[in-house]
Each structure stands twice: as C-alpha cells, then as structure tokens.
C-alpha positions as a LaTeX table, in Angstrom:
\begin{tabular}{lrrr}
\hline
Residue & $x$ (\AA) & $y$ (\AA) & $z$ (\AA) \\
\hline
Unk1 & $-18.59$ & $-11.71$ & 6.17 \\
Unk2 & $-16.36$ & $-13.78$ & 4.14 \\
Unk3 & $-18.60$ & $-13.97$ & 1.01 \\
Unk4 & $-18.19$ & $-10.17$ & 1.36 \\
Unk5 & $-14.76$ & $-10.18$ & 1.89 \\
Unk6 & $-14.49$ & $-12.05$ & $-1.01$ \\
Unk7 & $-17.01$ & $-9.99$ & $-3.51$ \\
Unk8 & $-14.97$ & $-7.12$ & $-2.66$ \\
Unk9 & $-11.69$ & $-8.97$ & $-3.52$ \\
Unk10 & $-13.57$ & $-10.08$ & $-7.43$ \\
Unk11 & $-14.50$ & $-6.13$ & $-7.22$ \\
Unk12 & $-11.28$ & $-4.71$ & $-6.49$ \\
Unk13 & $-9.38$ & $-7.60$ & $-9.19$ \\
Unk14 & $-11.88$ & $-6.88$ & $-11.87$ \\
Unk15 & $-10.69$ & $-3.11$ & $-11.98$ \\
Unk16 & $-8.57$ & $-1.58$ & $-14.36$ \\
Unk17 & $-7.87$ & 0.94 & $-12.18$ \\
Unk18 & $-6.46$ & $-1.93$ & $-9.97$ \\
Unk19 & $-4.26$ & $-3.49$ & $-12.57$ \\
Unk20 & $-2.64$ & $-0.08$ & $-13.46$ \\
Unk21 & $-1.33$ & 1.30 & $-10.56$ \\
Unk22 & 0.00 & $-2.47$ & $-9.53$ \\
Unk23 & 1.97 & $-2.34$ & $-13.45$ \\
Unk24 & 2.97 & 1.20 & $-12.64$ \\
Unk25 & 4.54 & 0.38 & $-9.17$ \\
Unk26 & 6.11 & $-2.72$ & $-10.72$ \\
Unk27 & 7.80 & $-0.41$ & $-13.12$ \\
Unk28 & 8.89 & 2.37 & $-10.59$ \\
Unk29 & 10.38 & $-0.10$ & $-8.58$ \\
Unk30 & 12.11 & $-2.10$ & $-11.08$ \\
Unk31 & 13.39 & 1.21 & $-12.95$ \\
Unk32 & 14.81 & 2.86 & $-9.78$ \\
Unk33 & 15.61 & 0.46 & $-7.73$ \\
Unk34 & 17.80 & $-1.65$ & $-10.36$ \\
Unk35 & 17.33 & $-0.59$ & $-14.06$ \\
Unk36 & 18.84 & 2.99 & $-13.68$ \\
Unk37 & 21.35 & 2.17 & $-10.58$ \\
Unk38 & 22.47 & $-0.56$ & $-13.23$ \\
Unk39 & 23.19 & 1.68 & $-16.33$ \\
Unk40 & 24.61 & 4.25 & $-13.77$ \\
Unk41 & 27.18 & 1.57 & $-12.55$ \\
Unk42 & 28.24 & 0.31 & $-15.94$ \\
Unk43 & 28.67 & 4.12 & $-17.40$ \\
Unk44 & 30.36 & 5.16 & $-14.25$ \\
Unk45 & 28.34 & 7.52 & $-13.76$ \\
Unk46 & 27.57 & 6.69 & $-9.56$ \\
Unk47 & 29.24 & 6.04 & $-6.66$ \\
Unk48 & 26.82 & 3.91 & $-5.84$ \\
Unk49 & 28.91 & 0.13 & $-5.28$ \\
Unk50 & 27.33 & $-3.03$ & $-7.24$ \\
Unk51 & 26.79 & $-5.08$ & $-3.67$ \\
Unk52 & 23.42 & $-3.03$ & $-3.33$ \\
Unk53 & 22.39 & $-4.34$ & $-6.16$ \\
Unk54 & 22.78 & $-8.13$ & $-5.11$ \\
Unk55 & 20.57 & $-10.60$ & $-3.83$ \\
Unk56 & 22.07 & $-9.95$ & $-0.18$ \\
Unk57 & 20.43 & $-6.26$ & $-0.29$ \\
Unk58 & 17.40 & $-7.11$ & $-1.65$ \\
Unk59 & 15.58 & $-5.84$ & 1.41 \\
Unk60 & 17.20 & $-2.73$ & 1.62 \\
Unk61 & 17.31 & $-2.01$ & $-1.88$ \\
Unk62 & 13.49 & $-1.92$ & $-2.45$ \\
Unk63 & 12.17 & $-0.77$ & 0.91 \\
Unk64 & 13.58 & 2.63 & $-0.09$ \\
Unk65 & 10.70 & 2.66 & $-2.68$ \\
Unk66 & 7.67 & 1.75 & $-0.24$ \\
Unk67 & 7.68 & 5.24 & 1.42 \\
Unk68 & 6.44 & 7.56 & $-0.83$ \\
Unk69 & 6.22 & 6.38 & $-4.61$ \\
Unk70 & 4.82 & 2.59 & $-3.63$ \\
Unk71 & 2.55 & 4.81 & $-0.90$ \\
Unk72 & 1.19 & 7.58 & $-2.90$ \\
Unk73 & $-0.13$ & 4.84 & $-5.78$ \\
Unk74 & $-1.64$ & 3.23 & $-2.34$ \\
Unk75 & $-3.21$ & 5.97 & $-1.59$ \\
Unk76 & $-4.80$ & 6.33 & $-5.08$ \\
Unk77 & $-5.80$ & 2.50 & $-5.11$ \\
Unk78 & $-7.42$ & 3.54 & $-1.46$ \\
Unk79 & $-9.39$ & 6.61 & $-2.81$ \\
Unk80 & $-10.55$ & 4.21 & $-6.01$ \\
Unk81 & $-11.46$ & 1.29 & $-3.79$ \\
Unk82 & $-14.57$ & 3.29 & $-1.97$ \\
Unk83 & $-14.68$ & 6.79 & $-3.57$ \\
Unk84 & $-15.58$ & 5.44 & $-7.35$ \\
Unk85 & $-18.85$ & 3.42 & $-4.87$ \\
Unk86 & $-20.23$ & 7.04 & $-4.55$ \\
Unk87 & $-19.57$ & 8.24 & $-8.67$ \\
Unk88 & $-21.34$ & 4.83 & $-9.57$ \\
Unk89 & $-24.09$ & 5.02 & $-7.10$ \\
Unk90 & $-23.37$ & 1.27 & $-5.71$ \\
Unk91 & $-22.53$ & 2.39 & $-2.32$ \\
Unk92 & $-26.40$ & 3.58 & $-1.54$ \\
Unk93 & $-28.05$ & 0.68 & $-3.06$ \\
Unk94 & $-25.60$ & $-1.77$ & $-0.94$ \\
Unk95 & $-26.68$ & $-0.09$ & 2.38 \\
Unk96 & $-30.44$ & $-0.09$ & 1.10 \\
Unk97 & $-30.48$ & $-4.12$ & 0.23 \\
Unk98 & $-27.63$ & $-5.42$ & 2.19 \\
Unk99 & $-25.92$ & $-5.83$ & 5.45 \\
Unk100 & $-25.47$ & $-2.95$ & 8.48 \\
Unk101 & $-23.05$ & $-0.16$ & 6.91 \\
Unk102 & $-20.00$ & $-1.30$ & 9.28 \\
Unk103 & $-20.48$ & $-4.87$ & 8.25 \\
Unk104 & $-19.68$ & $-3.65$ & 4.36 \\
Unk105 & $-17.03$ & $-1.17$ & 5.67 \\
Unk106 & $-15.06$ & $-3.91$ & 7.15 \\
Unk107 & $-15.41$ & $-5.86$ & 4.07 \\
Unk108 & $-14.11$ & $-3.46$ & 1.60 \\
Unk109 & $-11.46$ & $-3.02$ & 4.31 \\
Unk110 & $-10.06$ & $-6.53$ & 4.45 \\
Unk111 & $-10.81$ & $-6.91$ & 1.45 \\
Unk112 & $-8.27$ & $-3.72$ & 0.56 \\
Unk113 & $-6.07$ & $-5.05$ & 2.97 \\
Unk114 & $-5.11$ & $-8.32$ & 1.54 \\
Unk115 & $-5.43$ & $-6.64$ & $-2.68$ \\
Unk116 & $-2.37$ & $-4.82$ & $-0.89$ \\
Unk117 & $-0.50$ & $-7.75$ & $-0.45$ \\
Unk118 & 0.44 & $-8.35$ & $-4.50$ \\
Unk119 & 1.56 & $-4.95$ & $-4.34$ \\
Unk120 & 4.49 & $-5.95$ & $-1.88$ \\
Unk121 & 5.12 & $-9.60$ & $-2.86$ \\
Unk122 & 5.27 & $-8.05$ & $-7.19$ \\
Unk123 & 8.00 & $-5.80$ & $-6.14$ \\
Unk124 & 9.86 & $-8.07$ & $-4.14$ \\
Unk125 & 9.38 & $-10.75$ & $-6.66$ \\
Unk126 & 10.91 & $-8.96$ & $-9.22$ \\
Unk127 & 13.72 & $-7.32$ & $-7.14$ \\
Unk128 & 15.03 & $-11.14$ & $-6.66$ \\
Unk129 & 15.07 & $-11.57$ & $-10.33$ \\
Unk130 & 16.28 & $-8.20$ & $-11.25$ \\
Unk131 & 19.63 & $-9.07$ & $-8.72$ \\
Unk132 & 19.82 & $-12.35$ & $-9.35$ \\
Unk133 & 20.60 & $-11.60$ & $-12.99$ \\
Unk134 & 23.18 & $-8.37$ & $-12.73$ \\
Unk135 & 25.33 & $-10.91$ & $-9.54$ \\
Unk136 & 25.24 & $-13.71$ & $-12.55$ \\
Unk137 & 25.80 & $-11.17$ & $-15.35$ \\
Unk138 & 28.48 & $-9.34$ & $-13.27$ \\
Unk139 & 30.41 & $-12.66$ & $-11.66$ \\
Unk140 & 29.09 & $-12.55$ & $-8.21$ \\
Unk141 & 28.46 & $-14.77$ & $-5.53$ \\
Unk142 & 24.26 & $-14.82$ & $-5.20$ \\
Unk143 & 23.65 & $-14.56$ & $-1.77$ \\
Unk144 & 20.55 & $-14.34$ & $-0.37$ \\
Unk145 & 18.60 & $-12.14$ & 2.85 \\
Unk146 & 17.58 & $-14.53$ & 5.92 \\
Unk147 & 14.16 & $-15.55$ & 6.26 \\
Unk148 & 13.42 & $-13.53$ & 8.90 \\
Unk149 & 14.59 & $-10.48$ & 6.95 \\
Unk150 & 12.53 & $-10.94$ & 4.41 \\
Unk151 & 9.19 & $-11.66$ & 6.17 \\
Unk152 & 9.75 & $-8.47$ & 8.39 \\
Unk153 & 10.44 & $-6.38$ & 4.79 \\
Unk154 & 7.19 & $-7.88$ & 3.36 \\
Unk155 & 5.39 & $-6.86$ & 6.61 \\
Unk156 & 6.99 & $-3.32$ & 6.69 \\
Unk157 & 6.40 & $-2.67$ & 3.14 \\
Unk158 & 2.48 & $-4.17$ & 3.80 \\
Unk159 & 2.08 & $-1.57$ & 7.21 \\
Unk160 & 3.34 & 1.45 & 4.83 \\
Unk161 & 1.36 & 0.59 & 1.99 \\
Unk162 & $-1.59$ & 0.38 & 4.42 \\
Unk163 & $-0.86$ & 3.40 & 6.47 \\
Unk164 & $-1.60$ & 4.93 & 2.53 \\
Unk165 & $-4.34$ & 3.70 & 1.52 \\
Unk166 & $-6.46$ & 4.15 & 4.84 \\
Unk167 & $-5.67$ & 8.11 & 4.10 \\
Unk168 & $-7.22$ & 7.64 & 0.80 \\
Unk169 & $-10.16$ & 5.61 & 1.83 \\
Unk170 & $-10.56$ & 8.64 & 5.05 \\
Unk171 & $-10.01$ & 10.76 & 2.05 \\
Unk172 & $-12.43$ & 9.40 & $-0.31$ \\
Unk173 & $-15.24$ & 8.69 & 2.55 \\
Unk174 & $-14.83$ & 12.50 & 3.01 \\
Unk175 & $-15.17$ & 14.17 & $-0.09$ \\
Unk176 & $-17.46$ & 11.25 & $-1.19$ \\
Unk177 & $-15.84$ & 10.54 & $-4.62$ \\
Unk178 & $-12.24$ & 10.26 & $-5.87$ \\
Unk179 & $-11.05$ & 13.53 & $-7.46$ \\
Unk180 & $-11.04$ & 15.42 & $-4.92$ \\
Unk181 & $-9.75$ & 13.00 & $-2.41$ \\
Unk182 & $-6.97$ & 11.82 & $-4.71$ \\
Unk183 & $-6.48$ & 15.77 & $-4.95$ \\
Unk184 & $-5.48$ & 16.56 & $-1.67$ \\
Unk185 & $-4.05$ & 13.06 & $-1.10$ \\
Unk186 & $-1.54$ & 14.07 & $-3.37$ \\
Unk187 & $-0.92$ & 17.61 & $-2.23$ \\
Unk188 & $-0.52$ & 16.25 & 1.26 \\
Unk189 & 1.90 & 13.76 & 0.52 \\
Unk190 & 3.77 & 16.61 & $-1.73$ \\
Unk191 & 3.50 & 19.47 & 0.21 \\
Unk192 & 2.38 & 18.90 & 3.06 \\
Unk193 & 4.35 & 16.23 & 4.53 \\
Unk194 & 7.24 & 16.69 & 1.72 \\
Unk195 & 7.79 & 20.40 & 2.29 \\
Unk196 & 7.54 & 20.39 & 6.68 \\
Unk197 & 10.07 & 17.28 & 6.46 \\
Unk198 & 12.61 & 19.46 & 4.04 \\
Unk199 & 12.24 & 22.21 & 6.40 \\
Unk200 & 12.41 & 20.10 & 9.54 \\
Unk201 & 16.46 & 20.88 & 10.26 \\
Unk202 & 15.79 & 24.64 & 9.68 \\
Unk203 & 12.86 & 25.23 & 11.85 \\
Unk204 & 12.91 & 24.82 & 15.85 \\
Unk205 & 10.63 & 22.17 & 16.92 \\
Unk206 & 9.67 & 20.95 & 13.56 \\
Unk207 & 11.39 & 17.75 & 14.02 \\
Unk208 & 8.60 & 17.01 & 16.49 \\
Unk209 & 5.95 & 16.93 & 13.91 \\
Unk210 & 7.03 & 15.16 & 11.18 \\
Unk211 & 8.04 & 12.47 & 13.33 \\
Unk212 & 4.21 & 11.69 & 13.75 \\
Unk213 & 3.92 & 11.93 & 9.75 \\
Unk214 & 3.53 & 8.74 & 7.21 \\
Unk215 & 6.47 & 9.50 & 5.63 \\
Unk216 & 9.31 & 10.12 & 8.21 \\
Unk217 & 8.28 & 7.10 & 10.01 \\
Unk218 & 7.61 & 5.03 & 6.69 \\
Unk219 & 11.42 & 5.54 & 5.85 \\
Unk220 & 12.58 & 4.87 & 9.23 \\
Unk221 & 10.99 & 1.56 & 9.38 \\
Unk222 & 12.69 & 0.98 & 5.79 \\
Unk223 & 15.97 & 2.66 & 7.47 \\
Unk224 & 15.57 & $-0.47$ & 10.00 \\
Unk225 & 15.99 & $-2.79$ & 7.43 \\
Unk226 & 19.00 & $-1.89$ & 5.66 \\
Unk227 & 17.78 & 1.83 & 3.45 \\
Unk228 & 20.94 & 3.70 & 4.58 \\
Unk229 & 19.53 & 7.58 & 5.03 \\
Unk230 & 21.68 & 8.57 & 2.13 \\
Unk231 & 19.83 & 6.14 & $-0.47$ \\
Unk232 & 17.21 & 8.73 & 0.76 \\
Unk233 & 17.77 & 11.91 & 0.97 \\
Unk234 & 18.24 & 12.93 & $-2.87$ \\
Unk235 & 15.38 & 11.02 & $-3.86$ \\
Unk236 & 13.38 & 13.37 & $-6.14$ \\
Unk237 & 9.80 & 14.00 & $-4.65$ \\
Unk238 & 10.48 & 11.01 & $-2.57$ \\
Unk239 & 13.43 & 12.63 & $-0.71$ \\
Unk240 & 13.63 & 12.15 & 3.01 \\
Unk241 & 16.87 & 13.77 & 5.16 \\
Unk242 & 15.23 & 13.09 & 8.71 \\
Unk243 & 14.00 & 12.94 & 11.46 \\
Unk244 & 14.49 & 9.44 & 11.95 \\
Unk245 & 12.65 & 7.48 & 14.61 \\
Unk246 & 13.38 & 3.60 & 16.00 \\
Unk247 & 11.59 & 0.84 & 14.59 \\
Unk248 & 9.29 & 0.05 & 17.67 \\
Unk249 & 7.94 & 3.51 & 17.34 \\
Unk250 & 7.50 & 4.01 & 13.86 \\
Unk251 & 5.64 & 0.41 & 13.73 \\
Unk252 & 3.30 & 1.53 & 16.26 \\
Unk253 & 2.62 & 5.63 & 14.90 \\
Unk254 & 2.07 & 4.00 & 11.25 \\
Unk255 & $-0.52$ & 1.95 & 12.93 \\
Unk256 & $-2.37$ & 4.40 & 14.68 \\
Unk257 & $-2.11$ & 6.17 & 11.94 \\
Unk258 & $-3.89$ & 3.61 & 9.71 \\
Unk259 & $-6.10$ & 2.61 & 12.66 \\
Unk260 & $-7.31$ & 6.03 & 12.97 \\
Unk261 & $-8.03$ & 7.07 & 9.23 \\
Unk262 & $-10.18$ & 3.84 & 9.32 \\
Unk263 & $-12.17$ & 4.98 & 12.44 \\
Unk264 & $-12.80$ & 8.63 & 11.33 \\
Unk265 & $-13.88$ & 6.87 & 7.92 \\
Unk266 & $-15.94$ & 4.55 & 9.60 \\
Unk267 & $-18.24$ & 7.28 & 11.76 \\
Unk268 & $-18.68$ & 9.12 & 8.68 \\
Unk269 & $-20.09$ & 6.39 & 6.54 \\
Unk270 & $-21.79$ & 5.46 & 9.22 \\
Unk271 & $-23.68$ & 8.54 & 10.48 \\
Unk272 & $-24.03$ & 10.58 & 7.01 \\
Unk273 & $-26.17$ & 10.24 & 3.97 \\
Unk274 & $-24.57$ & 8.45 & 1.04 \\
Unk275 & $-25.43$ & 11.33 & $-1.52$ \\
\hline
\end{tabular}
C-alpha cells in the first residue's frame, strides 16, 4: 500500500494540471485576501481596518477563502486526480495487472489526501509573509496567532478542501471522465448550493437544507476561527449570508459529507466496468 500511496503522490506531482490550480489558488488567496484589501486601505476606498490584515488575523483572514474559491479548484484537482485515469485508459489496465480495485482506490485517495495538504500550508505560508510585510511597512506591532490556532486553521482549511475534492472524485467516478464531472461540479457549487443559500432567509424551511451543504458549513467552521459573517456575505460568487451552524457540527456534516462521496465512489468503481 505505501509504494502505491506513493506512485500516486509522483502521479499527482508530475501533473500540470496539479501545479496550476495550486499557482492559481496561491494567487486568489494572496490577491483577495491581502493585495486588493491593501490598495483598498491605502486609497481609502474600505472600511475595512488594517488589524485584519496583521499577523494576529492571519487565521481569520484566509479561512474566508477556503470555502468556495480554495474548494471549487479542489474539486477540479479531485475530478483530474481519477477522471483523466478513464480519458487515458490507465485506470483499466491498473485493475487488469495490479492490486484488488479498493486497494488502488484507497491509494489514489490518500494519496489525494495528503497532495491537499500544500494547498493549505502555500496559502498560509504566504498569508504570514503577505502581513508580515504591510505591519512592518505600515509601523505595526507583528503579532502572531497561538499555536493552537493555527494547527486547528490548517486542519479546517484541510477538512474543506477535502469535503471538495471527494465531490469531484464521486463526480468523476460517475461520469467516468472529467468534463462532465467538473461540469456539474461547478454548477453545483454555483447554483446549486450558491443560489438555495441566497434564498435561504426568503424561503420557509430552507435554512434546514443548506445547513447540510459544503458550503454553509465550510464557512461556519471558518466563522469559528475568526471569518466575521460580514467578511462573507458580499463575497462575489463566494458570498455566504447564513445559516450558520457551531463548529462541532459543521466538523462532523463536512465529514460525512466527504466520507460519503468516497463510499458512493468506491461501490461504483468497484461493481461497474471501467469503459
């Protein structure tokens, strides 16, 4: 298993596919989450006050990103990491000359699991840099999150990023390639989930649904950590106004969420032809 795990990791660094959604998430997050705040704050053009842009909110500050923009190019690096098996034809010649197909499933999985991790540790790499430099450039103390804070914003923004890409690897398994599956990925996390949570103030009993979607508990994990729900809610695509849910239970419904995507994946690979 771990000579698979780790085939699947050369696999997954080796494509360029791979390497360009991790550059475009670095530059999402380092745009909007400093770059344009920045220029907004020295034009005077936001209310927006310069102490979210220090070191001390580093948490806060980038776990409003994870959500939707860092989980819709998970979702994509999900579909890619099996669907683009079925367009090369690799998939059926691995299940005619290798292990049982659950044994390779749980590769690619943990082997998608831990290519996840750059995707958090990148962004909160460069959010430490990107503060560090406006709190020297602007005078201010650098202060920094505790330990604890940290490691529980890497883990959230790892269990959203997840939650993602086990839709698009459910997704891809499904439609047995990657256009299609990044297709409707996309559409669900636009319309689907992005127009029911708009309308979920406006329609009775609503509320009750998209609390069980990726999204609405994504950003209330991220509103645990320090995202107030006005950073939020006029957010482009991304936008989020509620319903929030507590920590504990948005932990647990992103990973069910994940856990089941994996399962339904895993019975289909398992009992249908490749082709």
């Amino acid at each position: 298993m771990t000579r698979s795990v780790l085939a699947e990791l050369l696999v997954l660094r080796k494509r360029l596919s791979t390497w360009i959604l991790l550059g475009i998430w670095w530059l999402l997050a380092l745009m909007f989450a400093y770059l344009v705040p920045y220029v907004q704050y020295l034009n005077g053009s936001t209310r927006r006050p310069l102490d979210d842009l220090l070191p001390q909110h580093l948490v806060g500050t980038l776990m409003a990103g994870f959500p939707f923009f860092g989980g819709v190019l998970a979702l994509q690096l999900g579909v890619l990491a099996f669907g683009s098996e079925y367009g090369w034809g690799t998939l059926k010649v691995l299940f005619t000359q290798g292990p049982g197909r659950l044994r390779i499933f749980a590769a690619k999985l943990i082997a998608l699991a831990v290519a996840i991790v750059p995707f958090v540790l990148v962004v909160f790499v460069t959010g430490a840099l990107a503060s560090s430099a406006i709190a020297l450039r602007e005078g201010a103390d650098v202060s920094w999150p505790s330990v604890s804070l940290l490691v529980r914003g890497i883990g959230a923004g790892w269990l959203i990023l997840a939650a993602w890409a086990a839709l698009g690897v459910m997704l891809a398994v499904i439609s047995r390639g990657t256009s299609l599956a990044i297709g409707i990925g996309i559409l669900y996390a636009f319309v689907i989930e992005g127009l029911l949570s708009a309308l979920a103030s406006e329609v009775s009993g609503l509320d009750r649904l998209v609390q069980f979607f990726v999204r609405a508990n994504g950003y209330s994990l991220a509103a645990v950590l320090g995202v107030a729900p006005g950073d939020v809610s006029d957010n482009g695509p991304g936008s989020f106004s509620g319903p929030f849910v507590g920590g504990a239970q948005a932990a647990l419904v992103l990973g069910a969420f994940t856990a089941v995507a994996m399962v339904v994946a895993g019975r289909l690979l398992r009992r249908r032809d490749v082709t």
